[in-house]
C-alpha positions as CSV (number, residue, x, y, z in Angstrom):
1,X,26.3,-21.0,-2.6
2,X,27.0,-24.5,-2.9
3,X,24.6,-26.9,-3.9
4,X,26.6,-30.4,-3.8
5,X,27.3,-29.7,0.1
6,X,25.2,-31.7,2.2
7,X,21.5,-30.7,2.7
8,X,21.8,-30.2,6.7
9,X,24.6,-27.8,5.7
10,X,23.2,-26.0,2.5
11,X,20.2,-25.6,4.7
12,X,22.2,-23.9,7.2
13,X,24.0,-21.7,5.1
14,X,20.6,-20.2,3.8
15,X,18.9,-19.9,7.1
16,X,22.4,-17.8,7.9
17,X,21.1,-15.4,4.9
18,X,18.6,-13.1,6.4
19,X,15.6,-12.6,4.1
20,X,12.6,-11.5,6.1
21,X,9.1,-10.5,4.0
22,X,10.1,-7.8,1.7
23,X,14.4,-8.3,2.2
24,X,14.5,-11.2,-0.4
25,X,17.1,-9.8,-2.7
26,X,20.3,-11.5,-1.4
27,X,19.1,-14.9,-1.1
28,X,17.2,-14.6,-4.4
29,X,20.7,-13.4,-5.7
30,X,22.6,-16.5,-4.8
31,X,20.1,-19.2,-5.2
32,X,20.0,-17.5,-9.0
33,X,23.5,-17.6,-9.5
34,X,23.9,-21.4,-7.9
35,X,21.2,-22.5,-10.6
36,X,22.5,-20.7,-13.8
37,X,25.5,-22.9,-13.1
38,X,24.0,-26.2,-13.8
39,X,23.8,-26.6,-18.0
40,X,20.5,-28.8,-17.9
41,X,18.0,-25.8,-16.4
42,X,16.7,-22.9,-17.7
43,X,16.3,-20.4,-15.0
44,X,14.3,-17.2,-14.8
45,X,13.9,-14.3,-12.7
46,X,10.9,-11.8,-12.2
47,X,11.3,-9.3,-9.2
48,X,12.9,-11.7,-6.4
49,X,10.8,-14.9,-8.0
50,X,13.6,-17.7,-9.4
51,X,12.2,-20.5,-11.7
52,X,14.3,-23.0,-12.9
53,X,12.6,-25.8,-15.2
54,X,14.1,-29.3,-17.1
55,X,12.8,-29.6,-21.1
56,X,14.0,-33.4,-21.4
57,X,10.5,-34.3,-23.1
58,X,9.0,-36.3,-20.4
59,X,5.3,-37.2,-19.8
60,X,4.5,-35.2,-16.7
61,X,6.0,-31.9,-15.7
62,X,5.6,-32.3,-11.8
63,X,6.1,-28.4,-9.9
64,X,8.1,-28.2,-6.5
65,X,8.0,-25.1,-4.7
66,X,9.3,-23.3,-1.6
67,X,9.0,-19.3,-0.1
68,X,12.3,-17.6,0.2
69,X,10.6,-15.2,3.0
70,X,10.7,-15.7,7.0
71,X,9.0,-13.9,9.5
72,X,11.1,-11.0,11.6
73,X,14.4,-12.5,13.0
74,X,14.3,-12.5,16.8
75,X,17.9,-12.8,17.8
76,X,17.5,-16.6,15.9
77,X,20.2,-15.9,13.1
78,X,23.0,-16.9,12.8
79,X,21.8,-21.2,12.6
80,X,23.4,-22.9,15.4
81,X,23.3,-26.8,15.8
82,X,22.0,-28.7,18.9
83,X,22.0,-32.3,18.9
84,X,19.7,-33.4,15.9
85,X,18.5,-29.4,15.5
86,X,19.3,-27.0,13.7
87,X,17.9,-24.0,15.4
88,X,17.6,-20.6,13.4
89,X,14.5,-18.4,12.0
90,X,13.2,-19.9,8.9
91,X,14.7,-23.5,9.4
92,X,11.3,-24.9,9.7
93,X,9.3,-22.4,7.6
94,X,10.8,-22.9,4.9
95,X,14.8,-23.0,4.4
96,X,15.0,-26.5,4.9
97,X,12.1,-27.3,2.0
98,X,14.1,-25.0,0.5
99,X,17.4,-26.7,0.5
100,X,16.1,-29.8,-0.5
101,X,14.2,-28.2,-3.1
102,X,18.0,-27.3,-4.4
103,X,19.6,-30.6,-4.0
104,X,16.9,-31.7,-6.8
105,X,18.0,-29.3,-9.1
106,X,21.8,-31.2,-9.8
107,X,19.3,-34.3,-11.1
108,X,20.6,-33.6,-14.7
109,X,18.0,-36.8,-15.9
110,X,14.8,-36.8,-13.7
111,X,12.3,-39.0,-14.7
112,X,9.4,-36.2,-14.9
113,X,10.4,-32.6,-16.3
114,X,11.4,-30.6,-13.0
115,X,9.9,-27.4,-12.1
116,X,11.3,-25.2,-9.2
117,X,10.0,-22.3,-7.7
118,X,11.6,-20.1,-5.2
119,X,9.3,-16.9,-4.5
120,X,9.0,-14.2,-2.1
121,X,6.6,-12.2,0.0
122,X,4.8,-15.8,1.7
123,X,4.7,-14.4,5.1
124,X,3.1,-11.4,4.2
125,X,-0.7,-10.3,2.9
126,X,-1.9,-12.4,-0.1
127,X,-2.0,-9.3,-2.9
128,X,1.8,-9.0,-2.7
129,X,2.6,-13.1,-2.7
130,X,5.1,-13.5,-4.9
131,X,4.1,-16.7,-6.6
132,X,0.7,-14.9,-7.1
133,X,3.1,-12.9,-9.3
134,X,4.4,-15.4,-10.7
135,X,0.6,-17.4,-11.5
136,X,-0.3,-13.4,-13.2
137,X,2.3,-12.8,-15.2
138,X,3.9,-15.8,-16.2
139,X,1.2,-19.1,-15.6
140,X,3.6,-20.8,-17.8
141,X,6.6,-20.8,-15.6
142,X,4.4,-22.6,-13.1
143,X,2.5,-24.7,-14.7
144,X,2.5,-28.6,-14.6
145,X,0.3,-31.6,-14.1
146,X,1.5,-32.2,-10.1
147,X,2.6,-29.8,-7.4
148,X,4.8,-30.4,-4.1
149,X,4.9,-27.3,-2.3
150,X,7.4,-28.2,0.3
151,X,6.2,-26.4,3.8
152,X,7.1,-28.0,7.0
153,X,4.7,-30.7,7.5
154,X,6.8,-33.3,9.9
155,X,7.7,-35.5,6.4
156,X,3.4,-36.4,6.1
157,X,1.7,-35.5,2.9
158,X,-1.0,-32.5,4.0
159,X,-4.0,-32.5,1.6
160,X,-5.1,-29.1,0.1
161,X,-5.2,-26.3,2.7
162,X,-8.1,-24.4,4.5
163,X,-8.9,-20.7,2.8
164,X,-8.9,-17.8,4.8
165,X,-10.1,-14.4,5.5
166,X,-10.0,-11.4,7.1
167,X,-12.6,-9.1,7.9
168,X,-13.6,-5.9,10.3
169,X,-16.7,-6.2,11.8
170,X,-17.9,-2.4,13.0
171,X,-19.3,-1.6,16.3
172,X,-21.1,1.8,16.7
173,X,-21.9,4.1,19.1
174,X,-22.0,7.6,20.2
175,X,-19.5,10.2,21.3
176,X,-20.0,12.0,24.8
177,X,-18.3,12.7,27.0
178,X,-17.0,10.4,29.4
179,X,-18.7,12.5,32.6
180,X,-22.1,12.5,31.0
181,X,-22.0,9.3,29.5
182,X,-25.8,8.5,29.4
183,X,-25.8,11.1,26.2
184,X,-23.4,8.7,24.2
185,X,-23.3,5.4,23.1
186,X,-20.4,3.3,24.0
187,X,-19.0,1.7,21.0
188,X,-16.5,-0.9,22.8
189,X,-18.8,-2.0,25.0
190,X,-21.2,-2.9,21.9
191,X,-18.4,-4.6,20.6
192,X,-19.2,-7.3,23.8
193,X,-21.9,-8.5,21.2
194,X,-19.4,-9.5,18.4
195,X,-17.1,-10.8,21.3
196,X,-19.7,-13.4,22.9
197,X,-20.8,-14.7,19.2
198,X,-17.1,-15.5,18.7
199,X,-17.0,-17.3,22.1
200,X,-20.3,-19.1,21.0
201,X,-19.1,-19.9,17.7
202,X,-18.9,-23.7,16.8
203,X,-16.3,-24.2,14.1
204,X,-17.4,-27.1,11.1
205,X,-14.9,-30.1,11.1
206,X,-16.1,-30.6,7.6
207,X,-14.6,-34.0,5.9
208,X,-13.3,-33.2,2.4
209,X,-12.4,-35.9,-0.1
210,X,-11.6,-38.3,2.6
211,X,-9.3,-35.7,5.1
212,X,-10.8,-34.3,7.9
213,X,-10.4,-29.6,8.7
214,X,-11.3,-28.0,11.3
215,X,-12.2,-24.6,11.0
216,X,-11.6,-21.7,12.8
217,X,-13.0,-18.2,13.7
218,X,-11.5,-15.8,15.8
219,X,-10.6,-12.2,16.8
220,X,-7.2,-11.6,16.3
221,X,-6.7,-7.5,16.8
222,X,-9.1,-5.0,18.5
223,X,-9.2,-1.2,18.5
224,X,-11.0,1.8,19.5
225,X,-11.4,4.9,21.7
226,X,-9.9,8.7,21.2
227,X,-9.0,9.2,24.8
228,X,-9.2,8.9,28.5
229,X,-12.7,11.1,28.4
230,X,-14.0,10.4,25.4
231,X,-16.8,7.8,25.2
232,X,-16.0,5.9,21.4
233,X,-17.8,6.1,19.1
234,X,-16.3,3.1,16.8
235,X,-14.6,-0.4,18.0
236,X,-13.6,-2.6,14.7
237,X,-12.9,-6.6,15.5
238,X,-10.4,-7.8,13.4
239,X,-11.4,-11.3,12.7
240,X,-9.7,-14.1,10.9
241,X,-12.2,-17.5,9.4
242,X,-10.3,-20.2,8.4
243,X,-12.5,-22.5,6.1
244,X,-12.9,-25.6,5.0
245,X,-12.1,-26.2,0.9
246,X,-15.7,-27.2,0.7
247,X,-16.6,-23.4,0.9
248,X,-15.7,-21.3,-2.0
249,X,-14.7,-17.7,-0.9
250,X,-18.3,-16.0,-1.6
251,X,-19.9,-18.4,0.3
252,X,-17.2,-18.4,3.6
253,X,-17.4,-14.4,3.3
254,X,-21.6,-14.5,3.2
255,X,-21.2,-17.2,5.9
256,X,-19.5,-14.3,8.1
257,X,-21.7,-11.9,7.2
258,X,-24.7,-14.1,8.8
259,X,-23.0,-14.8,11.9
260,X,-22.1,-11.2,12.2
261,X,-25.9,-9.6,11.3
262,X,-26.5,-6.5,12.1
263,X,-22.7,-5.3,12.1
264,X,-20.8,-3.6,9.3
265,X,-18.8,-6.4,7.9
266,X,-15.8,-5.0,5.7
267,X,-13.6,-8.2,4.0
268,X,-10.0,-7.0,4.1
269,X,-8.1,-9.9,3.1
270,X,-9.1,-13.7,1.5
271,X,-7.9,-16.4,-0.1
272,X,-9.4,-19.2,-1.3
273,X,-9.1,-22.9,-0.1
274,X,-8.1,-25.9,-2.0
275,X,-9.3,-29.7,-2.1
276,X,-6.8,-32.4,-1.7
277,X,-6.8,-34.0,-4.9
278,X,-4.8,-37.1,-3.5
279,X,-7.2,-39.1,-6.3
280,X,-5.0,-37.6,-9.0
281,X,-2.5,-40.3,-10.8
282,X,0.6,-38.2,-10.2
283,X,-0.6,-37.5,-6.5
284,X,-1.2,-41.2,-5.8
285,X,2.0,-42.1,-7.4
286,X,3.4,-39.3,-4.9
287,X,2.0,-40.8,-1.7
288,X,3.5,-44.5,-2.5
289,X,6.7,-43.0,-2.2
290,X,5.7,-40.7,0.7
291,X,3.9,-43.5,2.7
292,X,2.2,-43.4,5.9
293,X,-1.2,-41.8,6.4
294,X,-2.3,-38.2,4.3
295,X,-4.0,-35.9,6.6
296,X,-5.3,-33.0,5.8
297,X,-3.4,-29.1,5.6
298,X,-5.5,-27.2,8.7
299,X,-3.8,-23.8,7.7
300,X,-4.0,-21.7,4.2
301,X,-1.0,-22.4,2.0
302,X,0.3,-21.6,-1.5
303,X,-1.5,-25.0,-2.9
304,X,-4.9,-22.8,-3.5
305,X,-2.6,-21.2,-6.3
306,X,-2.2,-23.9,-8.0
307,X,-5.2,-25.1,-7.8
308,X,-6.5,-22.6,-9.3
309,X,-4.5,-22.8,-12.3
310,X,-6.3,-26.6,-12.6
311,X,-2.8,-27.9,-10.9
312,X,-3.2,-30.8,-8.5
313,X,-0.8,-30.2,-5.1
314,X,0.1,-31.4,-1.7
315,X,2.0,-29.9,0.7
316,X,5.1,-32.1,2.0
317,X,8.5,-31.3,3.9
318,X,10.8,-31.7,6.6
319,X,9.9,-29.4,10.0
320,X,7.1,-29.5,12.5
321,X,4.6,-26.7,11.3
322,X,4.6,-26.2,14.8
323,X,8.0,-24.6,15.2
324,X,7.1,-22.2,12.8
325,X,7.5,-18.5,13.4
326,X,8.5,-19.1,17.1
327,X,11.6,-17.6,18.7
328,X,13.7,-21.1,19.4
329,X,12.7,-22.8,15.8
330,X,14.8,-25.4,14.8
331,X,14.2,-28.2,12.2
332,X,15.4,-31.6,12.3
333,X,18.5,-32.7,10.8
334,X,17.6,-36.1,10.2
335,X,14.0,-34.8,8.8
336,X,15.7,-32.9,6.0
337,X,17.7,-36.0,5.4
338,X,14.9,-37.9,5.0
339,X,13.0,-35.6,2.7
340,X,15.5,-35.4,0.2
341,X,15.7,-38.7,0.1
342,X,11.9,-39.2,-1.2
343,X,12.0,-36.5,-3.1
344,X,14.9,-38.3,-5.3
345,X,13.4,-41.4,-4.8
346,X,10.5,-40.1,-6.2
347,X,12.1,-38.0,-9.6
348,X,14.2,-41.1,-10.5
């Protein structure tokens, strides 16, 4: 892998490097072996987790970090170009962060000391996120007094992130059967009960530090039933609540066990939120390079880790969030441009 190519083609070249959630190896491999190259970083490795760091002895250490993982590839690999699109699965989410975040590692004389991150296993549930690895075992690869974890956000600073959960909420019943069902108790028809308070449900558009969520709870999965004459006896909701950083996780996981009262509510996934922290020095210094207007991150992203290791960090990078994960993604070539260019802008 070349890294002095430009960053429209580096960020080709990796999106033409298959490394769906779990098949990280090969592009952690290369991206390794580009970095050793360069004299002036000092690069690590745990599982498919690369961190590369500067030690010139500067003030501030900032953090800039990118996923290596996509979602499944749908017939969207090889990259193809378009116009002013590059169109391939994981050009949005995240190659293209990604191969700028590469292009900053030949700055042999940045004017913070550099911290890169490339980590596996994003896409995937939060127990086996590879920069939750990396926060475990080694908090001193990642640590720092900024953080730019370079998502897709159209080139706009995105504040914090929401938190999120998952959680089963239990309908019960009876089993009969389905001939004589007046001696049973239909389970997925008392689901209808969960069902209508998530079509009630009014999500909080809390304002935090200035930016404005919006939260979110729905169901996302649904099962139940043994067979075609068999009244169930069990339906479980999947549900997924996406908070506001104003809520710490206890209080978003009580909050869905009130609005689900009287069902068995079993938390299967969370992760907590994170507040902007666009007041910070570094972050504000950040945003005059950046310009235009912050908003804030309605999704969960990797910025609650750092947060919780006291790290300030905003999300920023080229790609509409909205082409993530879809079939046709692409990311714009002149977006990628662009970020690389504030990114430098901003390290020298």
């Amino acid at each position: 892998m070349r890294l002095d190519q430009d960053v429209r083609t580096l960020t080709a070249d990796l999106v033409d490097v298959r490394s769906e959630s779990g098949d990280e190896k090969a592009l952690a491999d290369a991206i390794e072996e580009a970095l050793r190259r360069l004299p002036h970083l000092t690069v690590d490795r745990h599982g498919n987790n690369v961190v590369a760091r500067t030690f010139l002895g500067r003030a501030e250490r900032v953090v800039v970090a990118g996923h290596l993982d996509t979602v499944p590839i749908a017939g969207n690999v090889p990259s193809r170009v378009e116009g002013n699109r590059l169109i391939g699965c994981g050009g949005t989410d995240m190659k293209a962060g990604v191969a700028v975040q590469l292009k900053l590692a030949l700055l042999g004389a940045p004017n913070r000391d550099l911290t890169l991150v490339f980590y596996d296993l994003e896409e995937v549930e939060a127990a086996r996120n590879g920069l939750g690895l990396l926060v475990r075992e080694h908090p001193d690869w990642v640590s720092g007094d900024f953080a730019v974890l370079m998502e897709p956000t159209d080139g706009v600073i995105e504040g914090g992130c929401q938190g999120t959960i998952r959680a089963e909420i239990v309908s019960r019943g009876v089993r009969a059967h389905s001939a004589r069902s007046w001696l049973g108790f239909n389970a997925i028809h008392g689901a209808a009960q969960i069902l209508n308070r998530l079509a009630a449900y009014e999500p909080r558009r809390p304002v935090v530090d200035g930016l404005e969520y919006h939260e979110g709870l729905n169901a996302v999965l649904i099962r139940g039933g043994h067979a075609g004459n068999v009244i169930p006896d069990e339906c479980v909701v999947t549900v997924n609540y996406r908070f506001a950083p104003d809520l710490t996780e206890e209080q978003a996981q009580n909050h869905l066990r009130e609005v689900f009262d009287g069902f068995e509510v079993t938390i299967v996934d969370s992760a907590p939120g994170a507040r902007p922290g666009l007041d910070h020095p570094v972050a504000a210094a950040f945003t005059a390079v950046v310009g235009g207007e912050p908003r804030a991150k309605v999704a969960w992203t990797d910025v609650a880790r750092f947060s919780a290791l006291g790290v300030p960090a905003v999300n920023y990078g080229p790609g509409d969030p909205a082409m993530a994960h879809k079939v046709d993604e692409y990311v714009e070539l002149d977006k990628i441009v662009e970020a690389e260019r504030v990114m430098t802008a901003w390290l020298t």
